[in-house]
Each structure stands twice: as C-alpha cells, then as structure tokens.
C-alpha positions in Angstrom: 18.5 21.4 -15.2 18.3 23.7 -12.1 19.5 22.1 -8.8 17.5 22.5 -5.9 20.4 23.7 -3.4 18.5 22.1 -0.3 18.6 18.7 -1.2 22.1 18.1 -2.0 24.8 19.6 0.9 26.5 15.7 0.9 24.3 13.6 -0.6 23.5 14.6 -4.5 19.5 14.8 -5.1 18.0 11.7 -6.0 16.0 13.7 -9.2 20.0 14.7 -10.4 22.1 11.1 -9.5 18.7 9.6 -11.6 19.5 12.3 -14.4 23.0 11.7 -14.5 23.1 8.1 -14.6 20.7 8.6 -17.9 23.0 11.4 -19.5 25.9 8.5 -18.8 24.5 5.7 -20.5 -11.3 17.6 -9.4 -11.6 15.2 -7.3 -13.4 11.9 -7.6 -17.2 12.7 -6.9 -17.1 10.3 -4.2 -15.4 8.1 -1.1 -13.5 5.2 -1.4 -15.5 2.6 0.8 -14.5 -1.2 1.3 -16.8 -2.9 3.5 -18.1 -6.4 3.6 -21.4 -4.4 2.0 -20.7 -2.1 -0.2 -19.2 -1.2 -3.5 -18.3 3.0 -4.7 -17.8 3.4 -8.4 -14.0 4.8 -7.5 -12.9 7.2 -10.4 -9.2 8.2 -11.0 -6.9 10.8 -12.3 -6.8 11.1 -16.4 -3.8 9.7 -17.7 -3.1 13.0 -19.3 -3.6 14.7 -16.0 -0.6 16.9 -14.6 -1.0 16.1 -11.4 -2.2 13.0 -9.8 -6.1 13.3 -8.4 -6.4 11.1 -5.3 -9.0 9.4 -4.2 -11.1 10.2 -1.3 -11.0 7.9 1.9 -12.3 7.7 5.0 -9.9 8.5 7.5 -11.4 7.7 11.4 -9.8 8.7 14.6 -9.6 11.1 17.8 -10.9 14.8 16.7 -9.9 17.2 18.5 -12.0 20.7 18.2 -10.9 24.0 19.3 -10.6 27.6 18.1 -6.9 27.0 17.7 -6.5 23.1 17.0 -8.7 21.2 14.7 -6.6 17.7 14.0 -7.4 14.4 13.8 -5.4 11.4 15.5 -6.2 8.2 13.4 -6.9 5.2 15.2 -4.0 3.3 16.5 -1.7 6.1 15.9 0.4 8.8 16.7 0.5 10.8 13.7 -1.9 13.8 13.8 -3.5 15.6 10.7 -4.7 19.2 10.4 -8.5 19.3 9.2 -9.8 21.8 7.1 -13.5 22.0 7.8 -16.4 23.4 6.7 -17.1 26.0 9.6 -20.6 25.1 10.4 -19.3 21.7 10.6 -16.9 23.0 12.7 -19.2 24.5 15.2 -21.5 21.4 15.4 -18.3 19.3 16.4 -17.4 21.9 19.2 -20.9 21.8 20.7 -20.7 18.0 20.9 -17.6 18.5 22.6 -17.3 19.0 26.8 -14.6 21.1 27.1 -12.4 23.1 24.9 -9.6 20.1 23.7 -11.5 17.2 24.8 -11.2 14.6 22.3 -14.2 13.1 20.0 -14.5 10.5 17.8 -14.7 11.1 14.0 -14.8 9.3 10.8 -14.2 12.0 7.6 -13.7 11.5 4.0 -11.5 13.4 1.9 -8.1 13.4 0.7 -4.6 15.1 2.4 -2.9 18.2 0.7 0.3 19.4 1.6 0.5 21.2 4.8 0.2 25.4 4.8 3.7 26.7 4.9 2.7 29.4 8.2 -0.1 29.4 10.7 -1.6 26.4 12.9 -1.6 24.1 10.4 1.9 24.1 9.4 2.9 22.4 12.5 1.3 19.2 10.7 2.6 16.6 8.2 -0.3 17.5 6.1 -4.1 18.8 5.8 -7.0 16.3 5.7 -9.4 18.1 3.3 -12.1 17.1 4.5 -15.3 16.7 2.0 -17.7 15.2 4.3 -19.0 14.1 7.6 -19.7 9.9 8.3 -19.7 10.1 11.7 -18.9 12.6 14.7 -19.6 11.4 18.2 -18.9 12.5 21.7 -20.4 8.9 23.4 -18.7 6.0 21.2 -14.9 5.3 21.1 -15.1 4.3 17.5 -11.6 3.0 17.4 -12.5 0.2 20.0 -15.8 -0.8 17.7 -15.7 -2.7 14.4 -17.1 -0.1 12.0 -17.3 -2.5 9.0 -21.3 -2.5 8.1 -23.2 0.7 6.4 -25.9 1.3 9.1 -29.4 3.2 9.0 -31.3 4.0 11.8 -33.9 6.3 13.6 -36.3 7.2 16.8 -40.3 6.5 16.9 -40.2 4.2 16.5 -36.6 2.5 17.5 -36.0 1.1 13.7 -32.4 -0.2 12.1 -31.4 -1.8 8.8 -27.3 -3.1 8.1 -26.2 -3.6 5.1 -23.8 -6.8 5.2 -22.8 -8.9 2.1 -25.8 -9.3 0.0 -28.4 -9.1 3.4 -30.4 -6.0 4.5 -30.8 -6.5 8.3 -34.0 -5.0 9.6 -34.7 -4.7 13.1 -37.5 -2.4 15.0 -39.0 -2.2 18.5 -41.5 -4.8 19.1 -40.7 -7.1 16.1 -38.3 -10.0 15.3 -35.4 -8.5 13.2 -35.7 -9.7 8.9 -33.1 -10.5 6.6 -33.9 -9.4 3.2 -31.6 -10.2 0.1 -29.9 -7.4 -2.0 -31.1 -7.3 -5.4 -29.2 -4.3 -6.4 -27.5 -1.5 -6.0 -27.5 2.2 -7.1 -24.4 4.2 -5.8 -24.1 8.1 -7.1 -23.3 11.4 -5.4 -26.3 12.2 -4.8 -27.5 8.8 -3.1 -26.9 5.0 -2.5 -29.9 3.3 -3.1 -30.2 -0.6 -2.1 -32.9 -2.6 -3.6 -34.2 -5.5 -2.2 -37.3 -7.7 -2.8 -40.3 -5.3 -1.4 -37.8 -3.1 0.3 -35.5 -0.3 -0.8 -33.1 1.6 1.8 -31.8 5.1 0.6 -28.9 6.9 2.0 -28.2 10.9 1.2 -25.2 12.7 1.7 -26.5 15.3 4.6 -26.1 15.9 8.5 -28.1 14.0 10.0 -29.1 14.3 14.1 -31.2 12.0 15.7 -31.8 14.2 18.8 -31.2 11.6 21.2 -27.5 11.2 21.0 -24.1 13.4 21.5 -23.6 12.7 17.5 -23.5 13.8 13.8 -24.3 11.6 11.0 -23.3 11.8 7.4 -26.3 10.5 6.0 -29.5 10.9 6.1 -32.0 7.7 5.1 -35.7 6.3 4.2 -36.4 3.1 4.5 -39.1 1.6 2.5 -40.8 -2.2 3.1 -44.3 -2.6 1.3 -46.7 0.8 2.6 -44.6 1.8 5.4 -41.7 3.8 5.9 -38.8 4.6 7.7 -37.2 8.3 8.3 -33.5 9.0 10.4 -30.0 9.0 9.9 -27.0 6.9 8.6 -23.3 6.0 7.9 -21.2 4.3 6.5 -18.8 1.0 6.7 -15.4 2.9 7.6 -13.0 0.4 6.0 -9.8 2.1 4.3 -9.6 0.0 0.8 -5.8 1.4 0.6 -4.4 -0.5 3.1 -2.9 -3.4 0.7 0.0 -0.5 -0.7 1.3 -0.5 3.4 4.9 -1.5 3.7 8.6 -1.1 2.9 9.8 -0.4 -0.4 13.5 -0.3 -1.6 15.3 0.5 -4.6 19.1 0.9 -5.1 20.6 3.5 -7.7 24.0 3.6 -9.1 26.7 6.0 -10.5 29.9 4.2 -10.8 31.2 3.3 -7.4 28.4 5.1 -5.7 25.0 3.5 -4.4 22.0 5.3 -3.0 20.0 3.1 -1.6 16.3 4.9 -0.9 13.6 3.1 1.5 10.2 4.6 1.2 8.0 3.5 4.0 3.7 3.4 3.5 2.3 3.5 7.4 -1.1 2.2 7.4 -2.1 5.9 8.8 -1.1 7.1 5.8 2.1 8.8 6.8 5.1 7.9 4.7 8.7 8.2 5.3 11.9 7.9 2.6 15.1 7.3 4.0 18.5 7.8 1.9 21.5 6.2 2.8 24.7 6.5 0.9 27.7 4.6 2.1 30.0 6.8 4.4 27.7 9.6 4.6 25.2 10.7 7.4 21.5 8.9 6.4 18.9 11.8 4.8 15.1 11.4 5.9 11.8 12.7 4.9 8.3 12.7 6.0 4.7 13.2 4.4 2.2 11.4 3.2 0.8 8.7 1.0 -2.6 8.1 -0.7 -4.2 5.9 -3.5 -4.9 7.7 -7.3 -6.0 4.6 -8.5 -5.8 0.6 -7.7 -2.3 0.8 -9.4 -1.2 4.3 -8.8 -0.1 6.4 -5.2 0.7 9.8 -4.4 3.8 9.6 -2.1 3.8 13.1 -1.0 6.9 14.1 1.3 6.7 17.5 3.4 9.9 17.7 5.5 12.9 17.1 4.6 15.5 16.6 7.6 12.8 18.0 9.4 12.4 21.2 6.9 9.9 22.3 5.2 9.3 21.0 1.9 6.7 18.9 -0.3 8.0 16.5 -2.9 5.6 14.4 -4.8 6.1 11.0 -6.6 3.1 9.3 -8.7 4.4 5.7 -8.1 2.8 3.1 -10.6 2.6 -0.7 -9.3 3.7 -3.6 -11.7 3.4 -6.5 -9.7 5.5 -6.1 -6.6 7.5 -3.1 -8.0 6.5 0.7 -7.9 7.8 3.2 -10.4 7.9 6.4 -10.7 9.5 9.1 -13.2 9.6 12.7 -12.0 9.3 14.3 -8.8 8.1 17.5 -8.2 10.2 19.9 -5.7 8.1 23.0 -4.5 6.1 23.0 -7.3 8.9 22.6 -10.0 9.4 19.6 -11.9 12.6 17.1 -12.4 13.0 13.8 -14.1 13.9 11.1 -12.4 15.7 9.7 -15.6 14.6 7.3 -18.7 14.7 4.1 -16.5 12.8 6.5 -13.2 13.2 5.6 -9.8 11.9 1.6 -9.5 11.2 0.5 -5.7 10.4 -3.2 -4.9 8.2 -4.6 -1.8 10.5 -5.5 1.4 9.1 -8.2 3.6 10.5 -10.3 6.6 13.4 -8.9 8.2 15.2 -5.9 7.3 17.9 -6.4 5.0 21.5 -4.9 5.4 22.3 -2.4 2.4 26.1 -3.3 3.3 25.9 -6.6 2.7 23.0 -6.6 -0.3 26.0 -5.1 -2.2 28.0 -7.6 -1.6 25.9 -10.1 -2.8 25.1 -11.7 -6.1 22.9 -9.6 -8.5 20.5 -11.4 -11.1 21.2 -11.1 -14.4 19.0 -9.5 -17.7 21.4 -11.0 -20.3 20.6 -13.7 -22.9 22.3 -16.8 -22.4 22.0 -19.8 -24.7 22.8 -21.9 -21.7 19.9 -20.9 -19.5 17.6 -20.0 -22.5 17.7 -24.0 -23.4 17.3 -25.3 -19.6 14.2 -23.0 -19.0 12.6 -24.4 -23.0 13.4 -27.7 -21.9 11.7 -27.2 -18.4 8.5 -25.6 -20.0 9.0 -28.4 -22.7 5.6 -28.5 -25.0 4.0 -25.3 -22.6 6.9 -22.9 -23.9 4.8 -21.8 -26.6 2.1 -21.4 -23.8 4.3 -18.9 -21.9 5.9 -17.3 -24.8 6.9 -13.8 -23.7 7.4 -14.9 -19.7 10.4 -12.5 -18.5 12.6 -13.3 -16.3 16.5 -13.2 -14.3 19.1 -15.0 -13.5 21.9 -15.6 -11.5 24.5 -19.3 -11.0 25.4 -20.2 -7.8 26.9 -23.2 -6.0 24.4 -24.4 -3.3 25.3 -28.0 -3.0 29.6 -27.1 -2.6 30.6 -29.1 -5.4 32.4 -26.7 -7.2 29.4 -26.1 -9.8 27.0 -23.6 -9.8 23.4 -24.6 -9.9 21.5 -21.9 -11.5 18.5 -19.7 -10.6 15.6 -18.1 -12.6 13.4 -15.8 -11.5 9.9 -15.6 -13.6 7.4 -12.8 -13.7 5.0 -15.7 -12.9 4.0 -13.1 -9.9 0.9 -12.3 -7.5 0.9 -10.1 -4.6 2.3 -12.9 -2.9 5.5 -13.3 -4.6 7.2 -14.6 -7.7 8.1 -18.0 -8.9 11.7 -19.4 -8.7 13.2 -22.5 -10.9 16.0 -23.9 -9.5 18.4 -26.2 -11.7 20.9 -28.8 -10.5 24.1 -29.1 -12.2 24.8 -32.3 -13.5 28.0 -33.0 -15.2 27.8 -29.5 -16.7 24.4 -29.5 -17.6 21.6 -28.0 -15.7 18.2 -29.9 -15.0 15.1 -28.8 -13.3 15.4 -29.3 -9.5 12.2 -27.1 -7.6 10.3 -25.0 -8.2 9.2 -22.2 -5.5 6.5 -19.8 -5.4 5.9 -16.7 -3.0 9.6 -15.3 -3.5 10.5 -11.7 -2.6 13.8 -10.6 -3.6 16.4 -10.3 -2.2 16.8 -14.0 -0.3 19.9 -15.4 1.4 21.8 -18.5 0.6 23.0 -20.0 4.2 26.1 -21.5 5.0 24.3 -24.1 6.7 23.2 -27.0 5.0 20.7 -30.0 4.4 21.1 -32.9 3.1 24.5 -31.5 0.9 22.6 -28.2 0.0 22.9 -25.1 1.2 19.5 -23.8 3.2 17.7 -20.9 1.3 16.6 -18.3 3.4 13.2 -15.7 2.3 11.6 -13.5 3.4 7.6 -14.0 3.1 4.6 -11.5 3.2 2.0 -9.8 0.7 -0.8 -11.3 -0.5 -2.5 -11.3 3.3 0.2 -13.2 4.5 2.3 -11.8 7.9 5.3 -10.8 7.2 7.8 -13.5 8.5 11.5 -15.0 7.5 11.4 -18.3 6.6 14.2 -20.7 6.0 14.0 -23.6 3.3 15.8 -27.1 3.6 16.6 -29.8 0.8 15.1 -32.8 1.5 17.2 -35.2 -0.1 15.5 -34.9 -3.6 14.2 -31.2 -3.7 13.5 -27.4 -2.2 10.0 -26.7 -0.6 7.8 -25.2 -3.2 5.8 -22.9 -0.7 8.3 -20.6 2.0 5.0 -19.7 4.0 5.0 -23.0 5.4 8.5 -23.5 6.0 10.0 -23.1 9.6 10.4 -19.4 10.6 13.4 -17.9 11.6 14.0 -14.7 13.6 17.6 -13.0 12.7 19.2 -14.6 9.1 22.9 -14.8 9.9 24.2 -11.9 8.5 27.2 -13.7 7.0 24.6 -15.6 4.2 24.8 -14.7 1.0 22.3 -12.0 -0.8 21.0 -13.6 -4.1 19.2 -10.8 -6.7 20.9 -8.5 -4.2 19.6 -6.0 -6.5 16.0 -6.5 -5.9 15.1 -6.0 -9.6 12.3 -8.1 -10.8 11.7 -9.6 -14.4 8.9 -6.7 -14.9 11.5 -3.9 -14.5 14.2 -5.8 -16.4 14.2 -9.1 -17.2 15.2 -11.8 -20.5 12.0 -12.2 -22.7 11.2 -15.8 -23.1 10.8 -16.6 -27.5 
C-alpha cells in the first residue's frame, strides 16, 4: 500500500500501524432544523455512496462581508469559516453592511467542504457552502437572542405568526394575539406548509425584504385565517440538531510494545481536532472539521496536519457510545484502516492520563465458565430474556481481602452510559453485589475506602447530563446504582487504578451471552 511520506517522519500513520496490526494477526434537498416547532424530513448518504453526503445545517454567527473577506465567526466562537456565496447574495449582505469589515449577523444553511488549497479562502479550516439565506441582519445581535421558534411576519398591517410546539401564534396591530393548534404539517423544498384549524401559514425558500429593516430573510410567507390573508417574510428556528456528537473521543491502537493513543475532539462550532500521542515521541495534531451524514454517521474531516495543509476524512459510525470508522481518505486517495478500523469511545469527566490508562487493568472478551455461571445465575429465569447481551470483564480486589470481586460490563447502554454488575467474592464464589448504570469507561478504583471497599471513581456525562467526576462509596451492603448523584469530585488521584483501561465496550468486542 503506498505510504503517504508526510504523515509518518516519527510517528507511523495511523491508516499503516491499523494495516499492520491486521496483516499481524447530491446533497440532501434540504436543512437540518431542530426547533421546539418544527420537523425537516433529513435524507442521508446511500450506503453504497463513495463518499459520505452531509447534511445541511444552519450555521449562525458574525458575517463579515468584504471584497476580500467573506467568513463567518459562529456564535460563541473563535473559529472562522470561509463562505462561498452566491454573488448577488453577496452584494445584498455588503449593502446592509456600514463599512467595509463591519461585522453582521447571519444564520446560513449548507454544509463545510475542505478549504481551497490557494487564494483567500485557504487561510481557513474549511468552506461553509452555503445553499441558502435564513437570516442576514445589520440591527439584531442574533447570538445574544434565542432564535429557537420559526417566525413569519410583515408590514400593513404589523402582522406575526410563531410556530412553537403544536401552537401557531398570531398576533396583529390592533387585535389580541390567537393561539391556533397545528393540525399538520407539509415540509418539502419547495415549501413548509402548516395547517391548522381555519388557518394555514406557508413559508418559501426566497429573499425576502420587508423594507423597513437593515435585513434579509430566507423565506418568504402567506398567511391564511378564513377570507383574509397575510403577505411578508420569514425564517427559521436556528437550532443545530448535531450538537449531541460534541465531545472527546479516544481509542488506543496497538503493535506489540507500541500504543497510539488518538483523541478526536467534536467542538460544538463544528471544528474538530485529533491528537496522536505515542509514548516517547513528540504529540502529532490535526485540525478540520466535523458534520452529521446521518443520525448515526459523521464526517470528521481534518485539513492541517501540524499546521500543513492536508484534508483527511473519516466516515465514523456510532454504536452506542463508540464511533467506528474503516478507511480514511488522504488527499483524495484511499487507505484502510484495517479489518477491526479505528474504534473511538466517548470521554467524559476529567481527562484521563494515557500513561497511566496503560497501566491499568483491561476488560476481558474471553469466555469463562466462571463468570458465564455468575451473570446466568444473576439474570436467573430473565436469561433467556437477554439472550445475546454482550459483554466484558475484568476481577479485581476492591474490598483487600486477597480475592478479587469481579466486574461485568453489559451492552445494556443509552447515551448515558452502560450498566455494570459487580460480584462479591464469597469463599470463592462470586454473588451479585450492585448493580450500576450510566458507566463510561474507563473508571478508577481508589485507594481510599468505605466501609472495607475500595471507592469507585467515574466519570459521568452524555445523555444531557454535565460532564462531571463522580466518586461512589459502599454503604455497608452495596455500590450506588446511579454515579450522577454521587458526590463530585474535582482531580481523581492519579495513583487509583484504571479498570477497562482499554475503553473497549461490549459492542466493539465483547462475550455473547447463550
């Protein structure tokens, strides 16, 4: 397999370690739009597509228009992405502008390509493609507004309908505002059409300019209720439906004595970052992008590499907290990342040392009789019920006894976490102890102790909850079945213990229960 020279001076290419360790053993027609309001019929790449398709999103922030510089700043950050605009567009937003440079605030849908390799925009992580206009303004600071409700509105007379959950709002000048209830909706590329009882609001996909404001709408609408009607402008809820992929995500591969450890980071302004870190060698770092193909599929696009131009894309697929992905494309040339790919799991609560995770204890995807008959006589009657659950495993002395207690991790999973069994040794034999939900691997086992046992120490997040590190104590009898709500902590000594220090789930390799 060719070897692209620039990615390995000290540090082999992920694409070739990934090889090696295998040889050893069109566009969606449309945005995606959350909103409390409204739904979008979100279509996705073919699974025999080469390459992924995103999906558009709405991407709102500071625009800044000029002859030489047309970027976008998303809201609360510092990242900046070249736009590619239509050029009437283009001229609209610089005649809402003041001055050449001044800032305006925008809300664009499209999807990011990789950045042009010479010119202005090459000075960017990547190019927001834009497809269309929501909203371009020159007298709101959008990022300081809630901009959660799909809104229609026009002039002579003052009118305005929202769309929120199942309600259209209808105000006008002179009358008390109406709440009529949805009856359905009707959402193409062509229009969105809301029905109500004796009332139908339409929205189509053209600029719109109410000639009393310093702004561009997206939309244009009609609103109908009984023999009157209402003619002006529109836009939409600008919620980004993506945001639940955001966060850290490891994944360790290993040759023999070596590990490369690689950290892909998802910003909520879609920029993305992968670190590499090999032990004794200087850490590797690239930047680009990320977006959504599909609810269980992102494009991790990097486009420099130690600061160097280059684009490197990864379809990831999600299996519970896991993403996988197996090839990579360098510059437009394809690699394999192996026949087991490159499997990252979801980080949460504080950073864990690499150093240390490898000196931890690893879970285990071998059969033994042992833990195969204390997990049956745990499920007792329900193990035909759960026939085919996956799990690991690992034994571990957490009460100092001189036995190991022993800990299975189940693909009983949600976007919260898994769910752990824990087993007390008694005279040999292991019997149920506690069971605890919301894990994220990998967890510490303290040196410090409660009531005899050792205090688990996890990390908590996903699922809407803030990430957090949260330390569990025995009570005498059992473990707390819910971390969440166990006391946080702020630095986990770094002398506890890693357990599943190899941060593989069940999904990715795991026993099958029979």
């Amino acid at each position: 397999m060719p070897i692209p020279n620039h990615r390995l001076p000290k540090l082999l290419s992920l694409a070739v370690i990934i090889s090696l360790l295998s040889a050893c053993s069109q566009s969606p027609s449309g945005p995606v739009e959350l909103g409390n309001s409204d739904d979008l019929q979100t279509q996705s790449s073919p699974q025999s597509a080469p390459t992924p398709v995103p999906q558009r999103f709405m991407l709102r922030g500071e625009v800044t228009l000029s002859h030489e510089v047309r970027a976008i700043t998303p809201c609360g950050s510092n990242s900046q992405y070249w736009l590619q605009l239509d050029p009437s567009l283009t001229q609209q937003g610089l005649g809402l502008s003041a001055s050449p440079y001044r800032s305006i605030y925008g809300e664009v849908v499209g999807e990011l390509v990789a950045p042009s390799s010479d010119g202005f925009g090459a000075d960017y992580p990547a190019t927001f493609k834009v497809t269309q206009l929501n909203l371009m303004s020159a007298e709101i600071d959008g990022c300081q507004q809630p901009r959660d409700r799909t809104v229609a509105s026009g002039t002579e007379p003052f009118w305005g309908v929202s769309v929120e959950s199942n309600t259209l709002q209808f105000s006008r000048l002179g009358h008390n505002s109406e709440n009529v209830t949805l009856t359905a909706r009707d959402i193409s590329p062509e229009a969105r059409i809301y029905q109500a009882d004796g009332a139908t609001l339409t929205l189509r996909p053209e600029l719109c300019s109410d000639g009393m404001s310093d702004s561009i709408y997206g939309w244009t609408s009609n609103f109908t209720k009984g023999k009157q009607s209402w003619h002006g402008c529109a836009t939409l809820s600008a919620d980004d439906p993506t945001q639940e992929w955001v966060g850290n995500y490891q994944g360790v591969t290993t040759l023999g004595d070596t590990r490369l450890t690689t950290t892909v980071t998802l910003n909520s302004d879609h920029s993305a970052t992968t670190h590499y870190q090999q032990a004794n060698e200087p850490e590797l770092i690239e930047t680009g992008i990320w977006q959504q193909v599909n609810a269980n599929a992102v494009q991790v696009m990097m486009t420099r590499h130690q600061g160097q131009y280059l684009v490197s894309e990864r379809l990831f697929e999600r299996n519970g907290l896991t993403l996988t992905a197996d090839k990579e494309i360098v510059n437009g040339r394809e690699y394999s990342l192996g026949a087991q790919g490159l499997t990252l799991s979801l980080m949460v609560g504080s950073k864990t040392d690499a150093t240390k995770m490898s000196q931890g204890v690893e879970g285990s995807a071998e059969f033994n009789p042992k833990v195969d008959a204390a997990l049956k006589a745990y499920l007792g009657e329900a193990a035909t019920e759960v026939a085919g659950t996956r799990y690991r495993w690992l034994s571990e002395d957490l009460n100092n006894d001189g036995n190991n207690e022993l800990l299975v991790l189940t693909d009983w999973c949600g976007s919260g976490g898994c769910t752990l069994l824990v087993f007390a040794n008694q005279n040999g034999d292991w019997r149920f102890n506690s069971r605890i939900s919301l894990v994220h691997l990998p967890f510490q086992m303290s040196n410090t102790t409660h009531n005899g046992w050792r205090d688990l120490i996890m990390p908590v997040g996903g699922g809407g909850a803030k990430a957090s590190t949260r330390v569990l104590h025995f009570d005498g009898n059992r473990y707390p079945s819910n971390p969440s709500v166990a006391p946080e902590v702020n630095l986990p000594d770094a002398a506890d213990t890693y357990l599943f220090s190899d941060g593989i789930y069940p999904q990715q390799e795991g026993v099958t229960l029979n």
